[in-house]
C-alpha positions, 0 to 999 in steps of 0.5 A, a space after each residue: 430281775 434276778 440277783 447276780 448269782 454270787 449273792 444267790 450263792 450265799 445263803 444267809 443263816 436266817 438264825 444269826 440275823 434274828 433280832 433279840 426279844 428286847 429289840 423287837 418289843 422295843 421297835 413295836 413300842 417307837 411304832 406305837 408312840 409314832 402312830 399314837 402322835 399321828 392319831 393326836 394330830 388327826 393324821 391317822 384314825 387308827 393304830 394298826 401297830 396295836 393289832 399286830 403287836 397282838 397278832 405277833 407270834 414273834 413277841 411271844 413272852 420268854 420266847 427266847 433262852 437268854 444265856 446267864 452270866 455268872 462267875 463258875 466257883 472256880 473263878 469266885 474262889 480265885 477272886 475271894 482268895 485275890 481279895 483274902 491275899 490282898 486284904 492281908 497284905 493291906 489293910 486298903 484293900 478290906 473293903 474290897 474283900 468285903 464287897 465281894 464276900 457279899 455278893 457271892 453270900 448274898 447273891 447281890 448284883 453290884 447296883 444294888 451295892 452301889 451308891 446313889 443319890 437319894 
């Protein structure tokens, strides 16, 4: 049986729909801990997960070019001289121009800043 002819004319862009390297690391991981459960209750002898995970030639390491975010200069200026301006029109705001001050300077991402509990 064949597929009605508008869905064969439309070609998926196969690139589009390609799952990220985290997804596909993390759906062998639910594969694995499922057939590790189905081993414990002796309900399979094996886990043939573990041989593909191994085989995959999708789940190649670094496989994919993520695209990093980061503010160009231009945009850090524009947010350390916002802070300047504010931090010199109220004194409220001195932490704020410091807290963005130490991030570009010490090239910090804002968790490790943060507040946690010990």
């Amino acid at each position: 049986m064949q597929a009605p002819k508008a869905q064969q004319d439309k070609a998926v862009d196969k690139k589009k729909y390609r799952p990220s390297q985290q997804t596909l690391s993390a759906t062998f991981t639910a594969i694995t801990a499922f057939y590790r459960y189905l081993m414990d209750e002796d309900i399979t002898p094996g886990n043939p997960a573990q041989l593909a995970k191994k085989d995959c030639r999708h789940l190649l390491a670094d496989s994919q070019v993520n695209e990093v975010k980061r503010l160009s200069e231009e945009q850090w200026q524009f947010l350390l001289d916002t802070a300047s301006e504010m931090a010199n029109g109220n004194s409220n705001y001195e932490r704020n121009l410091f807290l963005v001050a130490i991030l570009k300077t010490l090239f910090l991402r804002i968790s490790e800043l943060s507040e946690r509990e010990s």
